[in-house]
Structure formats: structure tokens, C-alpha cells
PyMOL Python script that loads the backbone (N, CA, C, O; Angstrom):
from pymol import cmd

cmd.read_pdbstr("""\
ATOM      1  N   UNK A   1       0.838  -1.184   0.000  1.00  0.00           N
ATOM      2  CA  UNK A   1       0.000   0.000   0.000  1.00  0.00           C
ATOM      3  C   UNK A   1       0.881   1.246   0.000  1.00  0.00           C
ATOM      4  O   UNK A   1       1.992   1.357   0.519  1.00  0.00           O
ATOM      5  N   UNK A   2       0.173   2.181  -0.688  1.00  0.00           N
ATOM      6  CA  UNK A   2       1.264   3.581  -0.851  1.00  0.00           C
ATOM      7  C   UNK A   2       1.068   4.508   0.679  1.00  0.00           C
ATOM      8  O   UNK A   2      -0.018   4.718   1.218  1.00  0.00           O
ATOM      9  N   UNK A   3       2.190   4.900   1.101  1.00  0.00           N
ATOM     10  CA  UNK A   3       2.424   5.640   2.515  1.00  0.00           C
ATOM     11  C   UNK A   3       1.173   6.644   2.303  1.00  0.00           C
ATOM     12  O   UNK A   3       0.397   6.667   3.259  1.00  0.00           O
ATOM     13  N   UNK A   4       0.816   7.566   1.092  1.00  0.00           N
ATOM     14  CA  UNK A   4       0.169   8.644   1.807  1.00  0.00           C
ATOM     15  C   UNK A   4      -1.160   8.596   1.020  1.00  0.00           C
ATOM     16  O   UNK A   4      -1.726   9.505   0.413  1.00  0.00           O
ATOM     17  N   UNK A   5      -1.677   6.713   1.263  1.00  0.00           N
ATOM     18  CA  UNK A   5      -2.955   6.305   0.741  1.00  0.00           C
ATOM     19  C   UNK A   5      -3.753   6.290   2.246  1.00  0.00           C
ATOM     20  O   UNK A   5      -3.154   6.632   3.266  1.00  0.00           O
ATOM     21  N   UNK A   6      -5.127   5.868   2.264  1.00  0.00           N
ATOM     22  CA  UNK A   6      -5.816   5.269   3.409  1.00  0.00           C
ATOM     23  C   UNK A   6      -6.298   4.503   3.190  1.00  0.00           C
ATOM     24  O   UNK A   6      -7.110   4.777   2.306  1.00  0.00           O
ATOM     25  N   UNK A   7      -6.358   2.950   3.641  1.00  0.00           N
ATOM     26  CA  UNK A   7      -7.274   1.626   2.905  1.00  0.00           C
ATOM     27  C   UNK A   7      -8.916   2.204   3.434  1.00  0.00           C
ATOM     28  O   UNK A   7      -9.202   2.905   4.405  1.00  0.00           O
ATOM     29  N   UNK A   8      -9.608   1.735   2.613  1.00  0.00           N
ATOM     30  CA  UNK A   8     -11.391   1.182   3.375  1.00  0.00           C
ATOM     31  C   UNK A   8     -11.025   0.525   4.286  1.00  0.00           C
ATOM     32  O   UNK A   8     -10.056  -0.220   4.436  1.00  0.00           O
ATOM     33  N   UNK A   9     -12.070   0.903   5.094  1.00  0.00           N
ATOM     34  CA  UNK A   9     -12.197  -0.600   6.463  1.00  0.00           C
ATOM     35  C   UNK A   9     -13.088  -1.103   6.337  1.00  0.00           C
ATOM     36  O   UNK A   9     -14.093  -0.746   5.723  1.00  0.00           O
ATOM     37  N   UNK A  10     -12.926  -1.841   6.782  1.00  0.00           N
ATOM     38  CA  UNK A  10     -14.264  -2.801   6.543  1.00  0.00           C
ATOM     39  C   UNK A  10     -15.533  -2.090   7.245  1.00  0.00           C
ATOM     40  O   UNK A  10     -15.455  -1.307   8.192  1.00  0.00           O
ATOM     41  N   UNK A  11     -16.732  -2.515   6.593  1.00  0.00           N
ATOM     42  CA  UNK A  11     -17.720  -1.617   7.372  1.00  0.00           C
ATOM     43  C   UNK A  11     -18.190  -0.238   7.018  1.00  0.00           C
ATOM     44  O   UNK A  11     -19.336   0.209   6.982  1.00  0.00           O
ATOM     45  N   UNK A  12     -16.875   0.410   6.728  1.00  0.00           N
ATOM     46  CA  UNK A  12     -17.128   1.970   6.776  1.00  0.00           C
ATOM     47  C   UNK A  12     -18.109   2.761   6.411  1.00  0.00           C
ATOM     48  O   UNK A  12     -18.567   3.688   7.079  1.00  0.00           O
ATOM     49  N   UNK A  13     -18.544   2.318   5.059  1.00  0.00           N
ATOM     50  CA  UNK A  13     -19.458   2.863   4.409  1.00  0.00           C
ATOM     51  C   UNK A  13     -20.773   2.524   5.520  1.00  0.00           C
ATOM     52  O   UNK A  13     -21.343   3.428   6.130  1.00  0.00           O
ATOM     53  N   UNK A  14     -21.101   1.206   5.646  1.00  0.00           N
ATOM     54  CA  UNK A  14     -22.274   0.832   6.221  1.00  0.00           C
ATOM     55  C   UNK A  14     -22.547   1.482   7.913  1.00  0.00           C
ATOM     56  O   UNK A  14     -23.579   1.381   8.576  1.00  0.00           O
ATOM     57  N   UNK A  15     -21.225   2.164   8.306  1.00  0.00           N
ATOM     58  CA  UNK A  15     -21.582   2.483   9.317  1.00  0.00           C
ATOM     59  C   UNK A  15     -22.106   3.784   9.438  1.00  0.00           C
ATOM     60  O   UNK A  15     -22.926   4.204  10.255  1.00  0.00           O
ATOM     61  N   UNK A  16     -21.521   4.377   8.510  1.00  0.00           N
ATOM     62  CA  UNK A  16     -21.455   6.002   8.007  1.00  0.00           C
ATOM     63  C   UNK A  16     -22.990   6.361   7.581  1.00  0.00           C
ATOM     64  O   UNK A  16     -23.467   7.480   7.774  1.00  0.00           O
ATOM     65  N   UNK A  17     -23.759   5.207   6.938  1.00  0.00           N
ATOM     66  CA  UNK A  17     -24.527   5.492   6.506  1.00  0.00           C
ATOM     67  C   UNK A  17     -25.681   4.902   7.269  1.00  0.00           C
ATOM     68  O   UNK A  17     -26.816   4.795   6.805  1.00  0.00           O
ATOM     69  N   UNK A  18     -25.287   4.504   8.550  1.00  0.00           N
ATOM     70  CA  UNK A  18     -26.042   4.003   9.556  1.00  0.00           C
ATOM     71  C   UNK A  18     -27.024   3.322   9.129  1.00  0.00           C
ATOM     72  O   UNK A  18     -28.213   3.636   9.176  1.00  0.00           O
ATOM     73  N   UNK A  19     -26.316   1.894   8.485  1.00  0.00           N
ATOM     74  CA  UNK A  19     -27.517   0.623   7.879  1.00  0.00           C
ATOM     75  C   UNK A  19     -28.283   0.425   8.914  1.00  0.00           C
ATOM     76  O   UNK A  19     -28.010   1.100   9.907  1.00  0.00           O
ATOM     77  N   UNK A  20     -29.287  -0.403   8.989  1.00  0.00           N
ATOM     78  CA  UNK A  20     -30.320  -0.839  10.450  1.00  0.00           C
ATOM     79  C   UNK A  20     -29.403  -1.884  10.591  1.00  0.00           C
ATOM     80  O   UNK A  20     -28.825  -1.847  11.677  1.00  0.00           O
ATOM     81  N   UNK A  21     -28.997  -3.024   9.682  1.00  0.00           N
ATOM     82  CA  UNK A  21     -28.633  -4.091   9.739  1.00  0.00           C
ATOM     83  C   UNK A  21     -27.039  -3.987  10.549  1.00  0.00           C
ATOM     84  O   UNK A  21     -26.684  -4.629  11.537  1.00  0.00           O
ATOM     85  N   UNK A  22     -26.468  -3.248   9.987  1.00  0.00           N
ATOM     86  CA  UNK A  22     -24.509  -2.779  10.568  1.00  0.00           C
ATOM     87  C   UNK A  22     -25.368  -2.343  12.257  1.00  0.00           C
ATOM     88  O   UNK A  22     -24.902  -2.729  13.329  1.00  0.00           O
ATOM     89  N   UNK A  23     -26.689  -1.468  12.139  1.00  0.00           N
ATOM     90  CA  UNK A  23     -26.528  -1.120  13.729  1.00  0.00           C
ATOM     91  C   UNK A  23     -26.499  -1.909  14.711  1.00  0.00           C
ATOM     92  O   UNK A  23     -26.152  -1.697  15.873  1.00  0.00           O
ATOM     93  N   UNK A  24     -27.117  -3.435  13.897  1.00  0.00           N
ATOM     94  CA  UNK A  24     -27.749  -4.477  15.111  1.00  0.00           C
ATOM     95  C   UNK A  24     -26.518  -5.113  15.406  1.00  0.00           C
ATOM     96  O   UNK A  24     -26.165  -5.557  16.499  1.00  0.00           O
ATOM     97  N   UNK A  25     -25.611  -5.121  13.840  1.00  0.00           N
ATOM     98  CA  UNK A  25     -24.260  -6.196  14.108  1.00  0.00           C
ATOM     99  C   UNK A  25     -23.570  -5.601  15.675  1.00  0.00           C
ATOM    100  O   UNK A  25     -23.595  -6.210  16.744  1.00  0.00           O
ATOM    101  N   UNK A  26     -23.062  -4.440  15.445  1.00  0.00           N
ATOM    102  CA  UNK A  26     -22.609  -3.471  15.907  1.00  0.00           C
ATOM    103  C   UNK A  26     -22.876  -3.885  17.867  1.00  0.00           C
ATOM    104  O   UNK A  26     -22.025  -4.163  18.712  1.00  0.00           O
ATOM    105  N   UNK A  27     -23.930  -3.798  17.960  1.00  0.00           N
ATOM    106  CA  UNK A  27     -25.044  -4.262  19.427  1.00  0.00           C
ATOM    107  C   UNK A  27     -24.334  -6.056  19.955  1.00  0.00           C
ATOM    108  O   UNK A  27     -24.431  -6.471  21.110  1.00  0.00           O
ATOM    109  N   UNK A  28     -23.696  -6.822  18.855  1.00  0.00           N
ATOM    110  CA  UNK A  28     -23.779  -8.103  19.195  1.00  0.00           C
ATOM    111  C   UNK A  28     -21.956  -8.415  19.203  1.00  0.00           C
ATOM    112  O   UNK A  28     -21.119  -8.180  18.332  1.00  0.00           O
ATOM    113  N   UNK A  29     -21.819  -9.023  20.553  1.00  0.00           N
ATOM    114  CA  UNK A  29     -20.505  -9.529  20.213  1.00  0.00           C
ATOM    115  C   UNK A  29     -19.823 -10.291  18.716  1.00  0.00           C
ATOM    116  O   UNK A  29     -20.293 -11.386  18.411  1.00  0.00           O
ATOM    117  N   UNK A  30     -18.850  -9.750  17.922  1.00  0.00           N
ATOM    118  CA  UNK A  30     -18.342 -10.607  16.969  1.00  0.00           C
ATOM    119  C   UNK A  30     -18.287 -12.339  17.298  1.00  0.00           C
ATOM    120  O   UNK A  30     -18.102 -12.941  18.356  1.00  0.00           O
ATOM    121  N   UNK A  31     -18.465 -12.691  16.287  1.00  0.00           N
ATOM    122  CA  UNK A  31     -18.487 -14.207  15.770  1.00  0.00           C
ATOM    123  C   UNK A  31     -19.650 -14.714  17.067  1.00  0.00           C
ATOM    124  O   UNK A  31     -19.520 -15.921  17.271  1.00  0.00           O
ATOM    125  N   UNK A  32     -20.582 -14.157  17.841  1.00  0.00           N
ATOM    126  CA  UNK A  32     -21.448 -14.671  18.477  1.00  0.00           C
ATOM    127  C   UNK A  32     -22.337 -15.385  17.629  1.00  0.00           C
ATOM    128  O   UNK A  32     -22.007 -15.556  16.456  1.00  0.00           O
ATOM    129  N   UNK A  33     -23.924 -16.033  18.254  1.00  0.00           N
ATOM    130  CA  UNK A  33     -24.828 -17.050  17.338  1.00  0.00           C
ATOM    131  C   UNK A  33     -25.001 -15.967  16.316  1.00  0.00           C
ATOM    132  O   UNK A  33     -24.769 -15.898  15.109  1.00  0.00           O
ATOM    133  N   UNK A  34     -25.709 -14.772  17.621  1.00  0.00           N
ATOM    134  CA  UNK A  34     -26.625 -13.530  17.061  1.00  0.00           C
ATOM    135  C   UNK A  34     -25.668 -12.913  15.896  1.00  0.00           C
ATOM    136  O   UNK A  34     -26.028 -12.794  14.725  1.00  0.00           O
ATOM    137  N   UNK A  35     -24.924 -12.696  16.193  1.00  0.00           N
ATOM    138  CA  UNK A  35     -23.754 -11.709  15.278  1.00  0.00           C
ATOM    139  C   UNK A  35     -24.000 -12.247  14.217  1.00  0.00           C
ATOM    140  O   UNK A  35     -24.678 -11.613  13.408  1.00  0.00           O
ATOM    141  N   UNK A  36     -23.461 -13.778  13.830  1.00  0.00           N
ATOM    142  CA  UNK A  36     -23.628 -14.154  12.431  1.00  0.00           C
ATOM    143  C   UNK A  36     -24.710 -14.514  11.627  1.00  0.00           C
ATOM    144  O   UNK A  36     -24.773 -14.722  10.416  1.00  0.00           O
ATOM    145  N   UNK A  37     -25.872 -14.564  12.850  1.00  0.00           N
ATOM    146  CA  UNK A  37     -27.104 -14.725  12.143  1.00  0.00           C
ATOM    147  C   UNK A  37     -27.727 -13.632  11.442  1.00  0.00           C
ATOM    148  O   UNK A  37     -28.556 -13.766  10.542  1.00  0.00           O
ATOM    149  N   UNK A  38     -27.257 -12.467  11.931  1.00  0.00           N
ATOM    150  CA  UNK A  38     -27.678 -10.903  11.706  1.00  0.00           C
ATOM    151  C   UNK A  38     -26.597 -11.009  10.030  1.00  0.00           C
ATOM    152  O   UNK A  38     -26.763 -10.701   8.849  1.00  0.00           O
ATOM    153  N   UNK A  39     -25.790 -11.468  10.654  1.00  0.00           N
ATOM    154  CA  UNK A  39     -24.246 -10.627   9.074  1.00  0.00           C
ATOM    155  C   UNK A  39     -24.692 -11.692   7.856  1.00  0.00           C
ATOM    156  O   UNK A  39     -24.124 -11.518   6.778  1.00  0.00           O
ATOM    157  N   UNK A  40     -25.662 -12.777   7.950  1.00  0.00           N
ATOM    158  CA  UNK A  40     -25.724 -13.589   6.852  1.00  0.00           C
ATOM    159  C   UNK A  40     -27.345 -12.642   6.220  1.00  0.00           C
ATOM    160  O   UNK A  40     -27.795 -12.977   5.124  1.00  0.00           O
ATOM    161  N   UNK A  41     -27.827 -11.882   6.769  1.00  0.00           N
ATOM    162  CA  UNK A  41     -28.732 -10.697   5.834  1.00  0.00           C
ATOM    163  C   UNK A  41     -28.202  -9.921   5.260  1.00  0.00           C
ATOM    164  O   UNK A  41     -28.701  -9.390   4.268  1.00  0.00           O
ATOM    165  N   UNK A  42     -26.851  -9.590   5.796  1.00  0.00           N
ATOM    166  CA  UNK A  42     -26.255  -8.524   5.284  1.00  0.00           C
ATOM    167  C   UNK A  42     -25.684  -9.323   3.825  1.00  0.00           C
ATOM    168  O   UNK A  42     -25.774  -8.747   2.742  1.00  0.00           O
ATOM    169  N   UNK A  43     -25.186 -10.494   3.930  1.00  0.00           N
ATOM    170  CA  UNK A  43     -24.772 -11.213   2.644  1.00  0.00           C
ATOM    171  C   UNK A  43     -25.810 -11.294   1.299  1.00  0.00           C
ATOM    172  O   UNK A  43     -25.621 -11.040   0.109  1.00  0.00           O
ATOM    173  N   UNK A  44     -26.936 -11.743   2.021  1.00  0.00           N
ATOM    174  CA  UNK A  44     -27.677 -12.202   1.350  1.00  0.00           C
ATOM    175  C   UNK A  44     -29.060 -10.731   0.506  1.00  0.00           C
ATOM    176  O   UNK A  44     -29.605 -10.574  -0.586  1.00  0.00           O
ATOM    177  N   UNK A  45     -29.043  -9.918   2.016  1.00  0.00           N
ATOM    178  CA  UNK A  45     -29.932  -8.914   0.790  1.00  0.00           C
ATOM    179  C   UNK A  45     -30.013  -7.568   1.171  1.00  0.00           C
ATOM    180  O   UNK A  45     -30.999  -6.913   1.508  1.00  0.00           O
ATOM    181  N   UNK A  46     -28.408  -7.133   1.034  1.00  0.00           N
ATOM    182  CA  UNK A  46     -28.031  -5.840   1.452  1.00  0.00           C
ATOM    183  C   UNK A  46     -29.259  -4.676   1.340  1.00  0.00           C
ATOM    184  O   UNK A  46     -30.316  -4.862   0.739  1.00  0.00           O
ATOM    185  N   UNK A  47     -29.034  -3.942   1.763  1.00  0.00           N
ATOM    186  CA  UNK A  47     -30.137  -2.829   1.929  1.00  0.00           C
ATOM    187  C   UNK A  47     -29.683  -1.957   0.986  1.00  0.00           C
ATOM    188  O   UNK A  47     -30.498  -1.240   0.406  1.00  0.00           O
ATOM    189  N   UNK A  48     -28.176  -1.880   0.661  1.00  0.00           N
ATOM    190  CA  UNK A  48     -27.733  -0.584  -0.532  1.00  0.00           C
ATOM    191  C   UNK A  48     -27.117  -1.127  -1.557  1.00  0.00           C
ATOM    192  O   UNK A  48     -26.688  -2.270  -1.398  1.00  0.00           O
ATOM    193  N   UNK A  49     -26.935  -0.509  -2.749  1.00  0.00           N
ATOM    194  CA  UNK A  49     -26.612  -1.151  -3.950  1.00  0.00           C
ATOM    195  C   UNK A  49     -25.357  -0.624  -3.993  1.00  0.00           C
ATOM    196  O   UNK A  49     -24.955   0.196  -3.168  1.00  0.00           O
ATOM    197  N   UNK A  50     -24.449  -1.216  -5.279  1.00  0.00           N
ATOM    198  CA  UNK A  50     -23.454  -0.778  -5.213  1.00  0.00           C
ATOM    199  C   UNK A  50     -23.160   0.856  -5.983  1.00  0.00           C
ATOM    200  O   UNK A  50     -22.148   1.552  -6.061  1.00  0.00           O
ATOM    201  N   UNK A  51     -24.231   0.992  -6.356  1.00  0.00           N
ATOM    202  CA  UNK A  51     -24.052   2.369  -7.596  1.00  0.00           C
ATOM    203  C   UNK A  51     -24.468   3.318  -6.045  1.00  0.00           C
ATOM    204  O   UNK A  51     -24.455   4.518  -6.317  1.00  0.00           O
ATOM    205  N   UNK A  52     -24.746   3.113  -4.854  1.00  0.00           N
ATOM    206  CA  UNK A  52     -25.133   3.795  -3.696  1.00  0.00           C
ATOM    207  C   UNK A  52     -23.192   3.832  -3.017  1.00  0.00           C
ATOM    208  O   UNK A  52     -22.436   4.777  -2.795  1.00  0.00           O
ATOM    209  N   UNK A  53     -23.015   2.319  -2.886  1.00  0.00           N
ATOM    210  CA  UNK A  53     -21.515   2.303  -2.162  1.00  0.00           C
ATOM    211  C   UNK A  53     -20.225   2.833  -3.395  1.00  0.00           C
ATOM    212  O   UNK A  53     -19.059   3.172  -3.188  1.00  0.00           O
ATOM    213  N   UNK A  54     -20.684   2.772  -4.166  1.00  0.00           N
ATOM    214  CA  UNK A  54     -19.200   3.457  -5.602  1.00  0.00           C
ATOM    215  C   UNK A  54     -19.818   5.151  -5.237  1.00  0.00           C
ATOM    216  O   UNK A  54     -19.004   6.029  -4.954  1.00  0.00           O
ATOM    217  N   UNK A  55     -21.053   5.395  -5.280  1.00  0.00           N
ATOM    218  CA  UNK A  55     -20.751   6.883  -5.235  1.00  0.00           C
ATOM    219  C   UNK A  55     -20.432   7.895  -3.651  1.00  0.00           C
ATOM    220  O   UNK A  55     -20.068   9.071  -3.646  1.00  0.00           O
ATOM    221  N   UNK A  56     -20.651   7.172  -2.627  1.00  0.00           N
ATOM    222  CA  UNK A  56     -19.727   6.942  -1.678  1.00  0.00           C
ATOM    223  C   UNK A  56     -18.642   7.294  -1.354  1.00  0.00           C
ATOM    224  O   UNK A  56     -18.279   8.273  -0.704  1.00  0.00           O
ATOM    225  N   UNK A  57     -17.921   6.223  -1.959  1.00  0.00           N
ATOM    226  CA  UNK A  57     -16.594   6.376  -2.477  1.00  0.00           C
ATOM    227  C   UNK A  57     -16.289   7.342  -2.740  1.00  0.00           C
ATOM    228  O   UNK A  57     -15.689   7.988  -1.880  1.00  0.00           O
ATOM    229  N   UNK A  58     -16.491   7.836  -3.815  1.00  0.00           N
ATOM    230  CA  UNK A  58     -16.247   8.972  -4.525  1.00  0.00           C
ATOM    231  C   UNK A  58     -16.549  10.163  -3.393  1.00  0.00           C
ATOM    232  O   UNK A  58     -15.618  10.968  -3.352  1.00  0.00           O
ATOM    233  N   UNK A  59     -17.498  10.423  -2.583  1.00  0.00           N
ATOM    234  CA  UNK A  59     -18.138  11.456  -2.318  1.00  0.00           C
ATOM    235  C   UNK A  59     -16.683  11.587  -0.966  1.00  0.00           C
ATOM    236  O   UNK A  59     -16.033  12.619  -0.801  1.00  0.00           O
ATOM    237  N   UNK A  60     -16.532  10.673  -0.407  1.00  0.00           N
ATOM    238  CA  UNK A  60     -14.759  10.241   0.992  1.00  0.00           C
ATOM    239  C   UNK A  60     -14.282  10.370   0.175  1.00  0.00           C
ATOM    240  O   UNK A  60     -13.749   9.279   0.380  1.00  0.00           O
ATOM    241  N   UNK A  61     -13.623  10.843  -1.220  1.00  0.00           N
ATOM    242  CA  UNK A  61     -12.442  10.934  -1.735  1.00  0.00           C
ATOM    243  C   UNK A  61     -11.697   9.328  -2.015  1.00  0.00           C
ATOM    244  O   UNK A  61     -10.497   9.177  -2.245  1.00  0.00           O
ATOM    245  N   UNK A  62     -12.432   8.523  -1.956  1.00  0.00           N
ATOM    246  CA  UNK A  62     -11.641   7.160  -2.441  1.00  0.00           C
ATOM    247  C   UNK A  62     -11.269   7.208  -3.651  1.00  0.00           C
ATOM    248  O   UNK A  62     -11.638   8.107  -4.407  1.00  0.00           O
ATOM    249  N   UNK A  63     -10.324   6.046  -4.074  1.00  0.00           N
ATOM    250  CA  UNK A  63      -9.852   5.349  -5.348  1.00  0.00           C
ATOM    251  C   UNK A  63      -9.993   4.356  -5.366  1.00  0.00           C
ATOM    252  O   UNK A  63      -9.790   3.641  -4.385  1.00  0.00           O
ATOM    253  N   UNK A  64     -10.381   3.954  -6.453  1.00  0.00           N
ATOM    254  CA  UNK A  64     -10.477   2.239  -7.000  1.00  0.00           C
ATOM    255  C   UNK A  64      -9.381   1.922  -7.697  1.00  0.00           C
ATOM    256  O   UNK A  64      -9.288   2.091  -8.913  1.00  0.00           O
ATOM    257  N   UNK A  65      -8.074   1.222  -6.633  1.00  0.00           N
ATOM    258  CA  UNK A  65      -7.110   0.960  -7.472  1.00  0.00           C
ATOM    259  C   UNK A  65      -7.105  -0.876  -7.903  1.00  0.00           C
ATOM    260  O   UNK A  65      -7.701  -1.787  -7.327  1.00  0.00           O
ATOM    261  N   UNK A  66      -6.149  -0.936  -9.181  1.00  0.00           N
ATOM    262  CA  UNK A  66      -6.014  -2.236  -9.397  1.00  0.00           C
ATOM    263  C   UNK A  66      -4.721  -2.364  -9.571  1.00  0.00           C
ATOM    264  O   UNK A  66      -4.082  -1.406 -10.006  1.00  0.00           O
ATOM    265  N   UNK A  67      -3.968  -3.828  -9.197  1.00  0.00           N
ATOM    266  CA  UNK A  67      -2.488  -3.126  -9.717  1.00  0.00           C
ATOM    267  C   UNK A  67      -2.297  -4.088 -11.039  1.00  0.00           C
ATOM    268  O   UNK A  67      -2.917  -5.152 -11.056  1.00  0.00           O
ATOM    269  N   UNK A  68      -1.449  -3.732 -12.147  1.00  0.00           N
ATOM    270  CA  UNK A  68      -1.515  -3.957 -13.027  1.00  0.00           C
ATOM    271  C   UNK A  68      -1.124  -5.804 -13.545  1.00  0.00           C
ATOM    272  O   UNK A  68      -0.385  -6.607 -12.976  1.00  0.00           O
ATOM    273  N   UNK A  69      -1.672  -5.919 -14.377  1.00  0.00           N
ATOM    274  CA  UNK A  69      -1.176  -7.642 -14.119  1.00  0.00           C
ATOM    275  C   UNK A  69       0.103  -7.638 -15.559  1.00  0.00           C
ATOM    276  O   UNK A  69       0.103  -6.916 -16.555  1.00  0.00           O
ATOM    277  N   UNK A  70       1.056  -8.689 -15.175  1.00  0.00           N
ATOM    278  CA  UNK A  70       1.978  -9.451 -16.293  1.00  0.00           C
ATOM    279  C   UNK A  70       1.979  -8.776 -17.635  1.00  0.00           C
ATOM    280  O   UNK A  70       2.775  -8.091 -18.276  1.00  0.00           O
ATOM    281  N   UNK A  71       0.666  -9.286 -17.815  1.00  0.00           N
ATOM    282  CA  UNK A  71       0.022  -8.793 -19.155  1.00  0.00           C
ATOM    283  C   UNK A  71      -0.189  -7.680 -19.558  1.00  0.00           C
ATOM    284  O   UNK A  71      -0.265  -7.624 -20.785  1.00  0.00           O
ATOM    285  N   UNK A  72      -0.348  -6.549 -18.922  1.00  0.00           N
ATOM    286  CA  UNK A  72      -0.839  -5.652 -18.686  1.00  0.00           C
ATOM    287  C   UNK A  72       0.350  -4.594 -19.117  1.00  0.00           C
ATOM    288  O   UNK A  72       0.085  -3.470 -19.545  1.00  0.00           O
ATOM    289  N   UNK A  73       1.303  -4.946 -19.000  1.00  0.00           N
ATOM    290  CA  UNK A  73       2.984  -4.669 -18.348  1.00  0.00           C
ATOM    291  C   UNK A  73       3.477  -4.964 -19.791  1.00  0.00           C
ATOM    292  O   UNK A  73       4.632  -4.593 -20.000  1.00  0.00           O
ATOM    293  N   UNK A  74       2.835  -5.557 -20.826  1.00  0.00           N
ATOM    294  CA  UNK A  74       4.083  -5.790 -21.946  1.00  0.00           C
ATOM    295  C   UNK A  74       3.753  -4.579 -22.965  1.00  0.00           C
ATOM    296  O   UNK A  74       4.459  -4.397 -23.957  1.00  0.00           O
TER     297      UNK A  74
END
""", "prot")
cmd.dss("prot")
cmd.show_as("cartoon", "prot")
cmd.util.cbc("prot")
cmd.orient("prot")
């Protein structure tokens, strides 16, 4: 990672944007019953789309980096 980057954390967006679902995780000890029974909604039928979490992004000043492959390079 570049020194004067900042990674995502995990979460961030969903907390920022105070999901119902991130609030309940949030309430429940990690890897508890409750915890993972709550985080497998979050898998299965998120509340925000991604054209909601990319503009996000954008709005915190993120980048979508990739680093270049082999191929990419000739």
C-alpha cells in the first residue's frame, strides 16, 4: 500500500450510513450465534446497492485501485 494512501475498512461505508442491519451487528458480540445470524442478511440482501456504495466512495475521496497484471505490463 502507498504511505500517503488510506485503505477502506471494513464496514465503513455501512456504518457512516447508519444501515439498520450494521446497527444491530454493531449491538452483538463478533463471531457470536446472534452476530452471524444478523451478518448472513447482510450477505444475502443488502439494503444498498453498489451504484449507492461506488458513489460513496467517490463522495470520501476514495480510489479504485487495481495493480496492473503481467500482461498488462508488456
Amino acid at each position: 500500500m502507498l504511505s500517503n494512501f488510506t485503505e477502506y475498512k471494513r464496514r465503513e461505508f455501512c456504518n457512516d450510513v447508519k444501515c439498520p442491519v450494521q446497527m444491530e451487528l454493531n449491538k452483538q458480540p463478533e463471531k457470536s450465534e446472534a452476530y452471524e445470524r444478523i451478518r448472513k442478511s447482510c450477505i444475502t440482501a443488502c439494503c444498498y446497492t453498489t451504484y449507492q456504495f461506488h458513489h460513496w466512495l467517490i463522495e470520501k475521496g476514495y480510489l479504485i485501485l487495481k495493480p496492473k497484471t503481467s500482461t498488462e505490463t508488456r
